[in-house]
VEXPAZA-537736 format. One line per 2 residues: number of its first residue (from 1); their letters; for each residue x, y, z negated of C-alpha. Coordinates in steps of 0.25 Angstrom, whole numbers, plus 5000, padded with zeros to 4 digits. Layout:
N
NUM	a	X,Y,Z ~ ...
//
This chain:
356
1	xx	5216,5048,5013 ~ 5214,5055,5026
3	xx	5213,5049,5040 ~ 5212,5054,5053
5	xx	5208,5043,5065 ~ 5208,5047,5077
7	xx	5199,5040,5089 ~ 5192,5038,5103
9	xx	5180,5029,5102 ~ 5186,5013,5103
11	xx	5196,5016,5090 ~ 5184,5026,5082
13	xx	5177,5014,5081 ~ 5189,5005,5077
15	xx	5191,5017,5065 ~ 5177,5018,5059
17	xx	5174,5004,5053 ~ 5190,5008,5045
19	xx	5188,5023,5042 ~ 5175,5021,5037
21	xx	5180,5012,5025 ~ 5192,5020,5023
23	xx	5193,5031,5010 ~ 5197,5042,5018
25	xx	5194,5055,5024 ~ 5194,5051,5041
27	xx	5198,5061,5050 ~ 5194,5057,5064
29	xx	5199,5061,5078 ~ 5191,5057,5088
31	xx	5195,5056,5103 ~ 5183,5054,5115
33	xx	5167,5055,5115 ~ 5159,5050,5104
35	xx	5172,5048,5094 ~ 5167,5060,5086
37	xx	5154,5054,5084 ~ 5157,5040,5080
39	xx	5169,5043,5070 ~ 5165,5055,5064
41	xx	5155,5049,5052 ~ 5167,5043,5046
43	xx	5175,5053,5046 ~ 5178,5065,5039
45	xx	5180,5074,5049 ~ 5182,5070,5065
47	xx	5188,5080,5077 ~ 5189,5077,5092
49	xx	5204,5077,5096 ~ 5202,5075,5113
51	xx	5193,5066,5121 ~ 5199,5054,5129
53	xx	5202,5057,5144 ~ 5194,5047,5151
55	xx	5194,5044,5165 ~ 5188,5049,5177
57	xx	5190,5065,5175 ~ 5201,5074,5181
59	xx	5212,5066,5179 ~ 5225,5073,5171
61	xx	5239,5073,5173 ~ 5249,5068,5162
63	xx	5251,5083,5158 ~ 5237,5084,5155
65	xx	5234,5072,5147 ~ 5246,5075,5138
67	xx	5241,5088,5136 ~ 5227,5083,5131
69	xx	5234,5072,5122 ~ 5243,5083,5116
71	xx	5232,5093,5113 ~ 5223,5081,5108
73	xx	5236,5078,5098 ~ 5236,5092,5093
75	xx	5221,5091,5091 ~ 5223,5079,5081
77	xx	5236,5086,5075 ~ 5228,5101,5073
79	xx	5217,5090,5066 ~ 5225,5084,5057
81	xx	5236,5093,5053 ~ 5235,5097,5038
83	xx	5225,5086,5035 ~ 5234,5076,5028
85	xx	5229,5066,5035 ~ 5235,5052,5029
87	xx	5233,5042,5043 ~ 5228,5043,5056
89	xx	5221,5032,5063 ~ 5223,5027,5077
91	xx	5216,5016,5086 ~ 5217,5012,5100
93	xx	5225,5017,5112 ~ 5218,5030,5117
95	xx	5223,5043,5117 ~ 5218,5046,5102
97	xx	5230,5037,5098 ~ 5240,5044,5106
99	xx	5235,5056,5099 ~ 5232,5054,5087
101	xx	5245,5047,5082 ~ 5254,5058,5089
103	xx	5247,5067,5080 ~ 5249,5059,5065
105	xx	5264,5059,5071 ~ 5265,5073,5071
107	xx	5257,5075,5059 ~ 5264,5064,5052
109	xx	5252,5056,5049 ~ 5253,5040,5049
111	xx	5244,5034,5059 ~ 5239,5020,5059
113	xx	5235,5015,5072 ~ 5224,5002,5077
115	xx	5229,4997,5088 ~ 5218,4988,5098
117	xx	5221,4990,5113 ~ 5238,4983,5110
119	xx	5242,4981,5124 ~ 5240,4997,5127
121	xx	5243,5005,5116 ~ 5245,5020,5115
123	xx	5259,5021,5114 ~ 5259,5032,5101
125	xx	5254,5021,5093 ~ 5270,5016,5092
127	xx	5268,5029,5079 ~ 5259,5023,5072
129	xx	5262,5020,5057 ~ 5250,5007,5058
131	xx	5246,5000,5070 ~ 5235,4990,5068
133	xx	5232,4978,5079 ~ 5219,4966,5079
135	xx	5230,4954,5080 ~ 5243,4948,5076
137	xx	5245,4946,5090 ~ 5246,4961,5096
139	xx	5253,4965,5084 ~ 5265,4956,5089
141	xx	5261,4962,5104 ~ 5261,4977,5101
143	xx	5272,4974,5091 ~ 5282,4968,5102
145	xx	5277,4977,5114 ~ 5279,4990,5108
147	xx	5287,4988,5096 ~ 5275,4992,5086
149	xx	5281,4991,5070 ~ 5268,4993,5063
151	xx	5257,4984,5069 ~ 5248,4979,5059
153	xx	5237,4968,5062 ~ 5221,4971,5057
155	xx	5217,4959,5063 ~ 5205,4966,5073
157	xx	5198,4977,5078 ~ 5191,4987,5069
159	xx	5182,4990,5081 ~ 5175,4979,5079
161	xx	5169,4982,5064 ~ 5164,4994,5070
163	xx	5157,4988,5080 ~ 5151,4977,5073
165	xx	5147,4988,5063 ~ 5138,4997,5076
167	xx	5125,5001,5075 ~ 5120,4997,5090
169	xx	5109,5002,5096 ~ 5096,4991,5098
171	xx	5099,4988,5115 ~ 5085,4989,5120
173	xx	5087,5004,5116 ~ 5100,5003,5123
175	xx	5093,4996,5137 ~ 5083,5007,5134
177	xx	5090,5020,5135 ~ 5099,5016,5147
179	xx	5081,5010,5154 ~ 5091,4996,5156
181	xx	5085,4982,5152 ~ 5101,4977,5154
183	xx	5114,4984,5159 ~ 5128,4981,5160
185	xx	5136,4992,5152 ~ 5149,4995,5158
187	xx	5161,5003,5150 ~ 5174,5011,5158
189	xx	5184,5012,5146 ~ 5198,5012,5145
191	xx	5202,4999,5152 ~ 5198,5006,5165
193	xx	5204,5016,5175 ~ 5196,5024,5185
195	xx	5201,5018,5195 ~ 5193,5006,5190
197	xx	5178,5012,5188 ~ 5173,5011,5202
199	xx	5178,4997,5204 ~ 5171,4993,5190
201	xx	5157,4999,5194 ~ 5159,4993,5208
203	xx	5160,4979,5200 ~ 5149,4984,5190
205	xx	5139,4987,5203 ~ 5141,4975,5208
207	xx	5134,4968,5196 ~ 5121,4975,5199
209	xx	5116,4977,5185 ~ 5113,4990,5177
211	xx	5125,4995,5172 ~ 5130,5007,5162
213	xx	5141,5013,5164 ~ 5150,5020,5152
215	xx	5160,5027,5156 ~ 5169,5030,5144
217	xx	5181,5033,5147 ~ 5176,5037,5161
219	xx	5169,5051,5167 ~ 5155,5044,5170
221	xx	5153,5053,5182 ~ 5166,5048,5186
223	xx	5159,5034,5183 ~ 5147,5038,5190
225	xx	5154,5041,5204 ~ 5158,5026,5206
227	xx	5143,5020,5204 ~ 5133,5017,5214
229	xx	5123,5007,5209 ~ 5111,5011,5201
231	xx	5113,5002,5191 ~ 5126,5008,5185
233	xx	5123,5019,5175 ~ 5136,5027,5170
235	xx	5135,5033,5156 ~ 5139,5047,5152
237	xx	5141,5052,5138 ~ 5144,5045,5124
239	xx	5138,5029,5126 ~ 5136,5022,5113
241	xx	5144,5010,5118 ~ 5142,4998,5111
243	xx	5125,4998,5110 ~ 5126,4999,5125
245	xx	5135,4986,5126 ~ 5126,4979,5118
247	xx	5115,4982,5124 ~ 5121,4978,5139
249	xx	5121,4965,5145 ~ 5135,4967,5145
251	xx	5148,4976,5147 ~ 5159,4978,5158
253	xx	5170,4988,5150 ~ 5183,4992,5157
255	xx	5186,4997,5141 ~ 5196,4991,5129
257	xx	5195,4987,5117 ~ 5184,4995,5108
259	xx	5173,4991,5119 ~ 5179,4975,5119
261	xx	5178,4976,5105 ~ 5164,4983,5106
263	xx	5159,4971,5117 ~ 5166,4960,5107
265	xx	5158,4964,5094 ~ 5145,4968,5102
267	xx	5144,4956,5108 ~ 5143,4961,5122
269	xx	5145,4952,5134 ~ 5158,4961,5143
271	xx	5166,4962,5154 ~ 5179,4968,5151
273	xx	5185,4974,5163 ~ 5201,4970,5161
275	xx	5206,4986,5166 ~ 5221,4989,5168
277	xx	5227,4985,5156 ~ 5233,4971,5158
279	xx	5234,4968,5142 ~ 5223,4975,5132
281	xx	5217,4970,5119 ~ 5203,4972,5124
283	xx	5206,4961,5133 ~ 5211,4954,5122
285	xx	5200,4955,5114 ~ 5189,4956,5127
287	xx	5195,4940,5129 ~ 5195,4935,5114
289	xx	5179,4941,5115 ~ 5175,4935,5128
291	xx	5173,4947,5135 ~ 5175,4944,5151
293	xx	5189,4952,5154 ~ 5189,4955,5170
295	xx	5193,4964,5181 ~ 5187,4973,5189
297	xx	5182,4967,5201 ~ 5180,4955,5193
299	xx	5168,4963,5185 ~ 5155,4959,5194
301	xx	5158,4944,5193 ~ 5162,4943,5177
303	xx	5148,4946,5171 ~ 5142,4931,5171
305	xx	5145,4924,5158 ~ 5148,4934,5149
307	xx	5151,4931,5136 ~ 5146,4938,5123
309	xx	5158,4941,5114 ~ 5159,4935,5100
311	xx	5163,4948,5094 ~ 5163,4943,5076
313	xx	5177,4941,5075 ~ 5179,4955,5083
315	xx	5170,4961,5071 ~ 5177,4952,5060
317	xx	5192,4954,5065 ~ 5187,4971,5064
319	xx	5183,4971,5050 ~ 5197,4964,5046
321	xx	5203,4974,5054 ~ 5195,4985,5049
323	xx	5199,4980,5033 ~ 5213,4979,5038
325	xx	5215,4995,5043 ~ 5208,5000,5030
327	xx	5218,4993,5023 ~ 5229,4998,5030
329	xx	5225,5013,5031 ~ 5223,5011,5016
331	xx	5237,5006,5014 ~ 5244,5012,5023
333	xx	5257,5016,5018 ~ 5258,5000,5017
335	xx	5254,4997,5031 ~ 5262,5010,5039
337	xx	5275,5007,5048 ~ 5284,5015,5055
339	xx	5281,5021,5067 ~ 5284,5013,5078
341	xx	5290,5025,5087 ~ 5294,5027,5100
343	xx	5300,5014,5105 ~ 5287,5008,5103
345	xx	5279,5020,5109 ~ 5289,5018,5124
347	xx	5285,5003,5121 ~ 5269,5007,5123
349	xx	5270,5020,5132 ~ 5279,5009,5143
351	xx	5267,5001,5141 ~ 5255,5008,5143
353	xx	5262,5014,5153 ~ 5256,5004,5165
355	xx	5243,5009,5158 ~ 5246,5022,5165
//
């Protein structure tokens, strides 16, 4: 069996703990910094189809970005073509989805899709063959709001066995390269806008503690020109994410679901930052941990009393779902459906579209 599964960093770690028990040559298709490197030893052969866009550089017209997403989809079709592949793999919402199933449609590969962010979905996902949710309950929602055929429950996140399963650095190491004793870690993902950076670090400022800044998604000298204190330290290049958040005193993240998943099983004491969409899984799943949910200029006076999240039925729930995916890769043809097509596709584009 061949399959190819294609991936930014949140979804790469929801595919490992599945494609390394699978009897199958695993073509991966990474998307972003750092994808390459964390996929590649389970994989028989890996390429780079794009980078994401991020924030804070030149910004692009429509014209542009569709031109990029094109030539990215012809990337992954000139990669694939002639390699009889037998599924291709999807997860999340970024534009490795949108890429990467418009491509199996052209090349008529089936394509079985892990759905976690629910309230936002990209809207190619309505082509699937196989879409994959954690609960009963946003089954039915996707379901009815989009007209979805094909939705089968895996009872969690796979994230979460990935997670569990981390070797983390020892965090007096940690402390020691960064010459802190305690910091704050603070993370700009996708949930924010760069609209939103220099009110956050204004709020950070005003907690007067030693702070380090990751940009992500962000340009850090774009990061950088919005700080004035001392204590905030804006990070450039590849961060190893999680042993940092173990180490801190805590996390501020304006970021969705993989790094609420990450907080949930490492046990780390968080401040979500609520971003602009009104309904997302991460804030589902940021509640049902204890994780503190806020706004932005409600940042500074939310750190008393944080709680540690209780993260073993995160991990749990992941290995069942985990179990459940390899038993629907391996009996596919069983568990396939129709495409839901293009009525469901208006459904989610009309959605997102207050995203935009």
């Amino acid at each position: 069996m061949r399959i190819v599964v294609i991936a930014e960093m949140a979804p790469a770690k929801a595919f490992i703990p599945i494609i390394k028990q699978l009897d199958a040559d695993i073509i991966g298709l990474t998307h972003g910094h750092g994808v390459k490197e964390l996929m590649g030893k389970y994989c028989t052969e890996v390429h780079s189809i794009g980078q994401s866009r991020g924030h804070g550089a030149q910004k692009r017209s429509n014209a542009k970005i569709a031109f990029l997403v094109g030539e990215d989809i012809w990337r992954v079709i000139r990669t694939l073509k002639g390699k009889n592949i037998d599924l291709l793999m999807t997860c999340g919402n970024a534009g490795d989805v949108r890429k990467g199933i418009s491509a199996s449609k052209i090349l008529r590969i089936p394509n079985l899709h892990i759905e976690q962010d629910i309230y936002n979905p990209i809207e190619m996902i309505a082509f699937s063959n196989l879409i994959t949710v954690p609960s009963e309950s946003y089954k039915e929602y996707i379901s009815n709001k989009y007209g979805l055929n094909n939705v089968h429950v895996i009872g969690g996140y796979p994230m979460a066995s990935y997670v569990n399963e981390m070797t983390i650095e020892n965090s007096e190491s940690v402390k020691a390269r960064y010459g802190l004793d305690k910091f704050v870690v603070l993370v700009f993902g996708g949930d924010v806008k760069a609209d939103d950076i220099p009110k956050i670090i204004n709020q950070v400022e005003l907690l007067d503690e030693d702070v380090l800044v990751v940009p992500f998604r962000f340009n850090a000298e774009y990061v950088k020109k919005f700080v004035s204190s001392p204590k905030l330290k804006v990070l450039d290049g590849y961060i190893e994410l999680p042993s940092l958040m173990k180490a801190a005193s805590y996390l501020i993240y304006g970021a969705g679901i993989g790094l609420t998943i990450e907080a949930g099983v490492l046990s780390v004491p968080s401040i979500k930052i609520a971003g602009f969409h009104k309904e997302h899984a991460s804030v589902d799943l940021a509640e049902e941990l204890d994780i503190k949910v806020t706004k932005i200029e409600d940042i500074s006076i939310s750190v008393d009393k944080l709680k540690v999240p209780k993260g073993d039925w995160l991990v749990k729930n992941g290995e069942k779902a985990v179990s459940n995916v390899i038993n629907m890769v391996n009996n596919f043809d069983e568990f396939k459906g129709r495409a839901s097509g293009v009525g469901s596709l208006k459904k989610i584009w009309n959605a997102r579209s207050e995203f935009r």
